[in-house]
C-alpha positions as CSV (number, residue, x, y, z in Angstrom):
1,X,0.0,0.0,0.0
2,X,3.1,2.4,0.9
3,X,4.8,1.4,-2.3
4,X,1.6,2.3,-4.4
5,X,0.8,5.9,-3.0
6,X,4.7,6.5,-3.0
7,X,4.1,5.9,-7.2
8,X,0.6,7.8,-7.3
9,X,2.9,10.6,-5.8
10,X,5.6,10.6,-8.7
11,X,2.9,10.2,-10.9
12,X,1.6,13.7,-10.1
13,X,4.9,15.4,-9.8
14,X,5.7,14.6,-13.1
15,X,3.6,14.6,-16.4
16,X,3.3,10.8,-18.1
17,X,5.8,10.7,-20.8
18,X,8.9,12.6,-18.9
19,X,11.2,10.9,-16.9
20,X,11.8,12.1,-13.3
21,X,15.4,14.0,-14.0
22,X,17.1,16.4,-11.8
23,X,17.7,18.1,-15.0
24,X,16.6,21.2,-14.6
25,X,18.3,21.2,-11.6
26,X,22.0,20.5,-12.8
27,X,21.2,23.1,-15.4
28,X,20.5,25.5,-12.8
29,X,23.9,24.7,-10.8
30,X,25.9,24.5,-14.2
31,X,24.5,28.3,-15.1
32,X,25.7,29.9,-11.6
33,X,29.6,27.8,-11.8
34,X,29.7,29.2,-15.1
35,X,29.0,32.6,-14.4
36,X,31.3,32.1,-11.1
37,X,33.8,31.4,-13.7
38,X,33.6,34.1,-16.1
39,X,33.4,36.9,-14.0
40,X,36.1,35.7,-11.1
41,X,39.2,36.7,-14.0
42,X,37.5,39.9,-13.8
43,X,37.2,40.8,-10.2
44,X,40.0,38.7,-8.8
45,X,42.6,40.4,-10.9
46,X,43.7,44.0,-10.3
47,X,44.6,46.1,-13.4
48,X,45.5,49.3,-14.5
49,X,43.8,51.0,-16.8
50,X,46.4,50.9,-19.3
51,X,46.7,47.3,-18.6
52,X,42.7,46.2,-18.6
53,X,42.5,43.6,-20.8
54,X,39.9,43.1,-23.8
55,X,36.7,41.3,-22.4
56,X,34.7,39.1,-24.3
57,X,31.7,40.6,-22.4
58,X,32.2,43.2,-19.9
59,X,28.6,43.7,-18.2
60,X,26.6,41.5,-15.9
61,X,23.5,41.5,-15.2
62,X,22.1,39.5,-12.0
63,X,18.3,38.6,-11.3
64,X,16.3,37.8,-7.9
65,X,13.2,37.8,-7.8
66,X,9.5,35.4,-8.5
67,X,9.3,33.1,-11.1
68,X,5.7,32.3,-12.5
69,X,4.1,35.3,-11.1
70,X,0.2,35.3,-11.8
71,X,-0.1,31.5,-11.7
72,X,0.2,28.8,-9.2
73,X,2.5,27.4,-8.0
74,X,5.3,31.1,-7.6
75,X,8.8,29.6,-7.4
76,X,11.7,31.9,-6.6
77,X,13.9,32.3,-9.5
78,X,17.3,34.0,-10.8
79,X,19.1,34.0,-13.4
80,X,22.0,36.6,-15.3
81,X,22.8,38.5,-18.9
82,X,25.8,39.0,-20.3
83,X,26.7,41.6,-23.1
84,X,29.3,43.3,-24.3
85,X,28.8,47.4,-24.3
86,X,31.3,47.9,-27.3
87,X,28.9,45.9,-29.8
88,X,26.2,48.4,-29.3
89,X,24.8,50.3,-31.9
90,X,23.7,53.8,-31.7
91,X,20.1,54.6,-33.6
92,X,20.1,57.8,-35.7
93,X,20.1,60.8,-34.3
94,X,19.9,59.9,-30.5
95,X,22.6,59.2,-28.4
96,X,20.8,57.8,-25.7
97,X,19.3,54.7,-27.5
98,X,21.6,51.8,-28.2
99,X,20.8,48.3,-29.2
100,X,22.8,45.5,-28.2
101,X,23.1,41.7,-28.5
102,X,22.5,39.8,-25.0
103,X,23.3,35.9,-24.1
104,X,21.2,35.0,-20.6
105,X,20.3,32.4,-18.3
106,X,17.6,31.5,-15.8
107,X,16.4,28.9,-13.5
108,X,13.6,28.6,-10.7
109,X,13.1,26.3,-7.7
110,X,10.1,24.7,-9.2
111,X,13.0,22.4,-11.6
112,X,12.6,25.3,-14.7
113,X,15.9,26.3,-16.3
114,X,16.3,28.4,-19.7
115,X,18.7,29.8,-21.8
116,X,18.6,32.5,-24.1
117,X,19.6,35.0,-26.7
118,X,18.8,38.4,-28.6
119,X,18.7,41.6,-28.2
120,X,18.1,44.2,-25.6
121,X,17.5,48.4,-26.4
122,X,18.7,51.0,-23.8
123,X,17.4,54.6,-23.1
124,X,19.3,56.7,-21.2
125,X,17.0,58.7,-18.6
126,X,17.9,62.0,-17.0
127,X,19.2,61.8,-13.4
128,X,21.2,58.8,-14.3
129,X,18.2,56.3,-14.5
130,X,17.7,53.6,-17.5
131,X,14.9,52.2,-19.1
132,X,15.3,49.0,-21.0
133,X,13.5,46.4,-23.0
134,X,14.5,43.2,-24.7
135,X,13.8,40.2,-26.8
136,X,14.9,36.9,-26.9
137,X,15.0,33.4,-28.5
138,X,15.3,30.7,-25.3
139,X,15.7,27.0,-24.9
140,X,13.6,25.7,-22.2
141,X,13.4,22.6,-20.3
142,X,10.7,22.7,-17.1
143,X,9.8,19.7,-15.6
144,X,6.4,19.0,-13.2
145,X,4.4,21.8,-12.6
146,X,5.9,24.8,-14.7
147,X,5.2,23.6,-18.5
148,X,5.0,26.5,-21.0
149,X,4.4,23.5,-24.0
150,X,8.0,22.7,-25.6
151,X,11.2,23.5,-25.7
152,X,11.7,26.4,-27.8
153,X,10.2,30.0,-26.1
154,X,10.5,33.8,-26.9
155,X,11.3,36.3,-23.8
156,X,10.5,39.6,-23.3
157,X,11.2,42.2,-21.1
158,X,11.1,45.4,-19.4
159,X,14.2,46.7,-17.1
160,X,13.9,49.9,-14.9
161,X,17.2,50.7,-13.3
162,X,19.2,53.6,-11.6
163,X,23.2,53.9,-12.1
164,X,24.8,54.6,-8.6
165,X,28.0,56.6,-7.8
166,X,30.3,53.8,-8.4
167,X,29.3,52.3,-11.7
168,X,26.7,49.3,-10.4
169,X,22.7,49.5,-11.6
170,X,20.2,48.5,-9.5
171,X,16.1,48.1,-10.5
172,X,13.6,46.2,-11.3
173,X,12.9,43.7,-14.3
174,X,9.4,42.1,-15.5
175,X,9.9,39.5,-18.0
176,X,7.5,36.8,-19.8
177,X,8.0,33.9,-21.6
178,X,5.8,32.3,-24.0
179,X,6.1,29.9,-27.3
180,X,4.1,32.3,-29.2
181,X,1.5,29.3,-30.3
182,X,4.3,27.5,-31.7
183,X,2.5,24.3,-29.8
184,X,-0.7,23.6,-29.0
185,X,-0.6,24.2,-25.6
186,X,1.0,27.8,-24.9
187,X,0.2,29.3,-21.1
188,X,3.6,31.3,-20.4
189,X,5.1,32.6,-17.4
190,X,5.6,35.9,-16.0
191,X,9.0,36.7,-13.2
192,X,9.5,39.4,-11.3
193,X,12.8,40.4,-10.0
194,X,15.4,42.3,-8.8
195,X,18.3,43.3,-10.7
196,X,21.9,44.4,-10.1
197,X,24.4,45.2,-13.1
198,X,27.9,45.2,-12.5
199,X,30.4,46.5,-15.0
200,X,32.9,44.2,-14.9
201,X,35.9,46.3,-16.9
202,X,35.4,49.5,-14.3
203,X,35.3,47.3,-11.3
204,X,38.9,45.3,-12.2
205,X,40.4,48.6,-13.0
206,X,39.0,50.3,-9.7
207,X,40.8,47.0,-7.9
208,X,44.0,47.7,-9.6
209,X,44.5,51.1,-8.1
């Protein structure tokens, strides 16, 4: 009797026809070593600024915050977006818009983990503040409860952020992610979170002095 409601239990947690991997998971992990990784070279080593080495990115973004706001279950999620601020393009006549390609990843507690890439616009508000928003091609994989209906999604998403003293943006991000009726079954997800975007070049050079 134990043995059967211990099945019925699996059963529920995860859809028939997907295996019971901690994929997601290990995805999730993976994402936050490799970001460990690439930014520790960065940080760790002091530089002048004649010395600063090229970057292959130089900004990154880091998100806290909800993940499936707006349906049940909410899961707390994160993630990060890395770019590289001397591929940006200016639009004509305006300084303070610039387009700019953007490699992310994100994760939640409820076993959801994504990857992405596009593009992301910034406008330059007075009093330091920046308004952003961005789209994106992602690769999905969300197991139990948190199924947006295959693998391939689109992300959106709005940033709000204020540039401090030393360099580092903090704000606010809304994002969704949706397949765009690319399978029959398309509800999306909404997160909420926190951001915090460190520029990586101005931060080794500030160490090095």
């Amino acid at each position: 009797m134990a043995a059967s409601t211990q099945h019925d239990a699996s059963q529920k947690a995860f859809p028939p026809g997907r295996a019971n991997p901690p994929a997601a998971g290990l995805w999730i992990r993976g994402g936050l070593a490799a970001l460990a990784v690439l930014i520790s070279p960065a940080l760790a080593t002091p530089v002048s600024a004649s010395e600063t080495p090229p970057l292959a990115f130089d900004t990154v973004t880091v998100q806290i915050g909800a993940f499936n706001v707006g349906r049940e279950p909410v899961h707390s999620g994160a993630g990060f977006e890395i770019r590289n601020s001397t591929w940006s393009q200016s639009l004509p006549h305006s300084d303070r818009l610039r387009v700019f390609p953007v490699v992310g990843f994100g994760g939640s507690a409820g076993q959801a983990a994504f990857g992405y890439t596009g593009v992301r616009a910034d406008l330059t508000l007075p009093y330091r503040w920046r308004m952003s928003g961005g789209f994106a091609v992602a690769l999905y994989s969300g197991y139990g409860n948190i199924d947006l209906g295959g693998p391939v999604e689109f992300r959106s998403s709005f940033v709000l952020a204020h540039r401090l003293a030393n360099g580092l943006e903090v704000g606010a991000t809304f994002f969704h992610l949706s397949n765009g009726r690319l399978y029959r079954n398309n509800p999306g997800t909404n997160e909420l979170a926190l951001v915090l975007e460190l520029p990586l070049g101005s931060l080794g050079r500030r160490a090095g002095h």
